[in-house]
SEGU-868674 format. One record per residue (C-alpha): residue in three letters; z, x negated, y negated; residue number from 1. Coordinates in nm, 3 decimals. Example, Ala and Ser with C-alpha at 12.3 -4.5 7.8 and 13.67 -1.06 7.14 Angstrom:
<marmis>
@type->ALA	z->0.780	x->-1.230	y->0.450	seq->1
@type->SER	z->0.714	x->-1.367	y->0.106	seq->2
</marmis>
This chain:
<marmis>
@type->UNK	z->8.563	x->-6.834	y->-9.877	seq->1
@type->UNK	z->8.807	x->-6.883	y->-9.593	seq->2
@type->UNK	z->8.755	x->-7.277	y->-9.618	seq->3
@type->UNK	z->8.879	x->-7.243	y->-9.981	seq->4
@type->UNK	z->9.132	x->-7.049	y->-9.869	seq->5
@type->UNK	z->9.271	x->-7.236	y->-9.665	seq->6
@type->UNK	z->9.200	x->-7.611	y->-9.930	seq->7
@type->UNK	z->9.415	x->-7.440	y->-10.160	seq->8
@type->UNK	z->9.688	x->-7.376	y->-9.898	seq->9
@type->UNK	z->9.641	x->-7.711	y->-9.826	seq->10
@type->UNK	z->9.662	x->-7.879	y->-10.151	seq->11
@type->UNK	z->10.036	x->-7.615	y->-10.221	seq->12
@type->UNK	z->10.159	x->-7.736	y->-9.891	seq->13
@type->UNK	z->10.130	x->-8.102	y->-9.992	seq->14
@type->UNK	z->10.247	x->-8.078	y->-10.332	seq->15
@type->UNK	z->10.539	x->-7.884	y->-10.265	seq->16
@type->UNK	z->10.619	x->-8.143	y->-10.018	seq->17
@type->UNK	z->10.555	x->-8.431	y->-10.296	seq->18
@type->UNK	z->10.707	x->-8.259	y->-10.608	seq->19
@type->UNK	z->11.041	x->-8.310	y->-10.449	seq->20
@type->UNK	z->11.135	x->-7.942	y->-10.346	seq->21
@type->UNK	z->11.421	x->-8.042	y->-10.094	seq->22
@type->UNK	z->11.363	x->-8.418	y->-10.125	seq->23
@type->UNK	z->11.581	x->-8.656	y->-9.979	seq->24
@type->UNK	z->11.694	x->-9.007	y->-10.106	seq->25
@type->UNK	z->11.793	x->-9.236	y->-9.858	seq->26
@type->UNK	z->11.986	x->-9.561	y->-10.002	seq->27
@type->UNK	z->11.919	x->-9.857	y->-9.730	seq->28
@type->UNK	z->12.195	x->-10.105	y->-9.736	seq->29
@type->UNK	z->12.106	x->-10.487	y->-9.656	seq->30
@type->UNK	z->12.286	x->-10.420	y->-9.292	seq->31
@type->UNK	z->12.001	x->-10.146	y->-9.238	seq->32
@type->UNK	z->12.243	x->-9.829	y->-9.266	seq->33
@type->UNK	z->12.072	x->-9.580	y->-9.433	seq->34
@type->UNK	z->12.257	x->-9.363	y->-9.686	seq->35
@type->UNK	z->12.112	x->-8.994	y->-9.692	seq->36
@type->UNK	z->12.155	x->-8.838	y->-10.052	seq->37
@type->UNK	z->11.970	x->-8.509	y->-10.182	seq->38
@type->UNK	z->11.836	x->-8.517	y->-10.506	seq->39
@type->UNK	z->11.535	x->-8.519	y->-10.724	seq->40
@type->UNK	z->11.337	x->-8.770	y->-10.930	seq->41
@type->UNK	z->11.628	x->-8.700	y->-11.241	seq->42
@type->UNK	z->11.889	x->-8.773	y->-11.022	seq->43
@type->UNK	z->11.754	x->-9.084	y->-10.867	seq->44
@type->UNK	z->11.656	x->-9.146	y->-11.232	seq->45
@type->UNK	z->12.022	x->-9.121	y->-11.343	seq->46
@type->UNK	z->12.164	x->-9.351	y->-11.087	seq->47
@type->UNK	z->12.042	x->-9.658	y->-11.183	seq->48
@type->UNK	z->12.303	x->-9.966	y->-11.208	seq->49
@type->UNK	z->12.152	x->-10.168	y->-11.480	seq->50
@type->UNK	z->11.928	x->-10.047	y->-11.736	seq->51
@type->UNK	z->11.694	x->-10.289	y->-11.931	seq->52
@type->UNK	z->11.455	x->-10.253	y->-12.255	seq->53
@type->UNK	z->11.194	x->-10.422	y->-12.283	seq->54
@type->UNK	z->11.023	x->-10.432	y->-12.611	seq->55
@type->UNK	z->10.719	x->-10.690	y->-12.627	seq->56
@type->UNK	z->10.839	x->-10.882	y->-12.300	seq->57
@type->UNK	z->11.188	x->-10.960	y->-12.440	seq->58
@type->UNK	z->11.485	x->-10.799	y->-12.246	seq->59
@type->UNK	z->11.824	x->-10.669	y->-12.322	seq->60
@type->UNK	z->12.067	x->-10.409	y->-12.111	seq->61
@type->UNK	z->12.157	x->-10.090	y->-12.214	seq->62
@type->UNK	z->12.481	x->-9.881	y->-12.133	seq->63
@type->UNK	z->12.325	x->-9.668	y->-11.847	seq->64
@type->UNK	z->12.521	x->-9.386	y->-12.038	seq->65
@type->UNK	z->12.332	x->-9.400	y->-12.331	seq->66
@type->UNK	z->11.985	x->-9.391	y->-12.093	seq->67
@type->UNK	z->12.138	x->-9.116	y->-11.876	seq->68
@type->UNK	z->12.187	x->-8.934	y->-12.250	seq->69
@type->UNK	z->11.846	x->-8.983	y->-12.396	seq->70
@type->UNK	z->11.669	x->-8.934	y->-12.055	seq->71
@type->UNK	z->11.839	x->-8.619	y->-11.942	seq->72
@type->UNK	z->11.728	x->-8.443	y->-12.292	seq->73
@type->UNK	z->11.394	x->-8.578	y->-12.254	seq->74
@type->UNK	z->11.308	x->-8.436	y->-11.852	seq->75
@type->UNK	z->11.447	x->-8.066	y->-11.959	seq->76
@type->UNK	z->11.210	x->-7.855	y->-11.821	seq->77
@type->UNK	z->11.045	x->-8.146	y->-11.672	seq->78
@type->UNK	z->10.841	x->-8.154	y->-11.349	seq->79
@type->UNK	z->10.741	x->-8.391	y->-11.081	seq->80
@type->UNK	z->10.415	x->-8.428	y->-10.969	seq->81
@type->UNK	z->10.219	x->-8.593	y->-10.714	seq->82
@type->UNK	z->10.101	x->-8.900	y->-10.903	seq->83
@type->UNK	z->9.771	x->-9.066	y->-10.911	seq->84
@type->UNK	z->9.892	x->-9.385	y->-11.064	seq->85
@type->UNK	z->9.906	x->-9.709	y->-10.784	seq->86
@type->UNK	z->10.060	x->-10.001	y->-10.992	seq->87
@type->UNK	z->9.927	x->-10.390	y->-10.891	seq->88
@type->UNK	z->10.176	x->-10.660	y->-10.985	seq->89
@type->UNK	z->10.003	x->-10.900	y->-11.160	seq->90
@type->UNK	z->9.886	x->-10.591	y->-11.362	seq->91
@type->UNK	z->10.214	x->-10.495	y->-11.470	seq->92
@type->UNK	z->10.373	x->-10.792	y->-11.514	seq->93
@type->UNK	z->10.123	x->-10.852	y->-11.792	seq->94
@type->UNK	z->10.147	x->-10.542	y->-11.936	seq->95
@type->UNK	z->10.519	x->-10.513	y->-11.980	seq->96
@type->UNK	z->10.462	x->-10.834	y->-12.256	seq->97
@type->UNK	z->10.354	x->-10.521	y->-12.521	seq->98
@type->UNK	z->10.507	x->-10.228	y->-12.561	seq->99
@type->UNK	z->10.810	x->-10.069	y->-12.452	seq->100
@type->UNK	z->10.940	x->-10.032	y->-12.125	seq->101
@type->UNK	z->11.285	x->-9.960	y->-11.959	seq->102
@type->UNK	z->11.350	x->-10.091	y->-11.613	seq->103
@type->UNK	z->11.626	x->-9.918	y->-11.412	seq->104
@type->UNK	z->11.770	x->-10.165	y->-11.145	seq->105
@type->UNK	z->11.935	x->-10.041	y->-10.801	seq->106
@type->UNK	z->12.205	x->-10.226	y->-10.650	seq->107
@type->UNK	z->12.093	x->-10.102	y->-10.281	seq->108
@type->UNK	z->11.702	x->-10.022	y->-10.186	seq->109
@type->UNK	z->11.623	x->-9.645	y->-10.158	seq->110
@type->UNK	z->11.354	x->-9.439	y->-10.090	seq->111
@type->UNK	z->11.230	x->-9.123	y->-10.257	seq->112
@type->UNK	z->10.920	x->-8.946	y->-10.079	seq->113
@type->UNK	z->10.919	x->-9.198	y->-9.838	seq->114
@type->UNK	z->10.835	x->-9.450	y->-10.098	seq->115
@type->UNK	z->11.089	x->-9.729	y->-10.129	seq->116
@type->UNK	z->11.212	x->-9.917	y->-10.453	seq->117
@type->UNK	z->11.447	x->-10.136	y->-10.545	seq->118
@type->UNK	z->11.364	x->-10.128	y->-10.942	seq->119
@type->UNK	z->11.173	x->-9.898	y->-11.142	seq->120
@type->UNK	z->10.937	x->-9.936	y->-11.429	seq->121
@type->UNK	z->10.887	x->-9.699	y->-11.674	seq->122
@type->UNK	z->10.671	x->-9.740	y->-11.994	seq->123
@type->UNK	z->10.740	x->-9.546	y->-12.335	seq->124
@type->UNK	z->10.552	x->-9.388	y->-12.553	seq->125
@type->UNK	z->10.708	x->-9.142	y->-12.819	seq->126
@type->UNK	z->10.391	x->-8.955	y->-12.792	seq->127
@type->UNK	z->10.360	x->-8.928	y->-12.497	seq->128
@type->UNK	z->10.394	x->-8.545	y->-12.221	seq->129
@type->UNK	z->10.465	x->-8.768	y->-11.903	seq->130
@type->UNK	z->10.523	x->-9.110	y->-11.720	seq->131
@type->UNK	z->10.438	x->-9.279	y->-11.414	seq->132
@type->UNK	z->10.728	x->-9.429	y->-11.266	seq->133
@type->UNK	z->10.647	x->-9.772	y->-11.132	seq->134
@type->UNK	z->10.818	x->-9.893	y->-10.798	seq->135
@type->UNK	z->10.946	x->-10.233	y->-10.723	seq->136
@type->UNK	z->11.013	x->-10.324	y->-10.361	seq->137
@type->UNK	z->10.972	x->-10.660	y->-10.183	seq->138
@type->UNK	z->10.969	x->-10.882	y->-10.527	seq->139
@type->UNK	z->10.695	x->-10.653	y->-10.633	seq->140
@type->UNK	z->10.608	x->-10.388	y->-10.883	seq->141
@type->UNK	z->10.299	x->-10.270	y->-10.609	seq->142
@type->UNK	z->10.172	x->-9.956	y->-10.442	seq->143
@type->UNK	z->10.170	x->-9.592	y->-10.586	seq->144
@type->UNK	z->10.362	x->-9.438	y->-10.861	seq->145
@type->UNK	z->10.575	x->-9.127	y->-10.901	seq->146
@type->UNK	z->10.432	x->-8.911	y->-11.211	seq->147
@type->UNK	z->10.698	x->-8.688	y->-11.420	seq->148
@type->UNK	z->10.545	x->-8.385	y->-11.650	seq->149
@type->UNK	z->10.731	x->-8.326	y->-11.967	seq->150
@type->UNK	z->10.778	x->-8.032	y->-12.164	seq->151
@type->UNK	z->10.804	x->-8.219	y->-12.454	seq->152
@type->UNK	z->10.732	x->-8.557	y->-12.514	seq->153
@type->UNK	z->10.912	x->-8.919	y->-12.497	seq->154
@type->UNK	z->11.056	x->-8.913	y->-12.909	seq->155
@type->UNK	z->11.419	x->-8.909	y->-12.715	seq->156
@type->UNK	z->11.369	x->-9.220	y->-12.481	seq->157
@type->UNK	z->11.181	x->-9.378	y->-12.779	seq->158
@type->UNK	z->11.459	x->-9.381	y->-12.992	seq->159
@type->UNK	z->11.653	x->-9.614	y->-12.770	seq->160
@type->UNK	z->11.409	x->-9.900	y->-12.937	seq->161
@type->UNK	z->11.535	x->-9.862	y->-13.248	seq->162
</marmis>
């Protein structure tokens, strides 16, 4: 009993520390000063520079004003969670030729939960209750994921296809 105990405390300890309670994002400029912002996944979400659709492997940019929009209604009530997913570049590269995906593009590098990114990769799905968030770092989309849990579903961030 006391060894379960004391998994469980385990397990809230580390997911607490992943979900992002208290999280900081650090912005590393190319002249290795780090930048330390607080924020969660939303808010790193939000900041992107560029924002690109992807529908089918062709491209075009988006106002990231009308992402911001669609994406902030969409993660209401949303939650981040330790994710599972661990994204291979070859892997992803070849998947982004179907579906949709939006890639949010960072001026500076930064790292969230100690997990640095340059780009990330999401892929929608109208249908869908959550996303990984793919990370891009070195000229790679490689290593592991963030995961965000929806209340709802991805209908919001879908409509920015049409």
């Amino acid at each position: 009993m006391r060894r379960w105990i004391i998994g469980i405390l385990a397990i809230l300890v580390v997911s607490i520390s992943i979900i992002g309670v208290g999280v900081s994002v650090y912005a590393v400029t190319k002249d290795d000063k780090v930048i330390n912002m607080t924020g969660d996944i939303v808010e790193v979400l939000m900041s992107a520079d560029t924002v690109e659709l992807i529908e089918n492997g062709n491209r075009c940019k988006i106002e990231t004003d009308t992402f911001n929009n669609a994406i902030n209604q969409t993660l209401e009530g949303a939650h981040a969670m330790p994710a599972l997913g661990v994204a291979l570049h070859e892997e992803t590269i070849a998947a982004m030729q179907e579906g949709f995906w939006i890639e949010l593009i960072y001026d500076k590098e930064y790292m969230y939960n100690e997990m640095p990114f340059d780009k990330l990769l999401i892929q929608v799905r109208a249908e869908d209750s959550g996303f990984n968030i793919i990370r891009h770092y070195n000229n790679k989309y490689d290593g592991r994921c963030y995961y965000v849990s929806l209340a709802g579903d991805m209908a919001g961030v879908a409509e920015l296809f049409e």
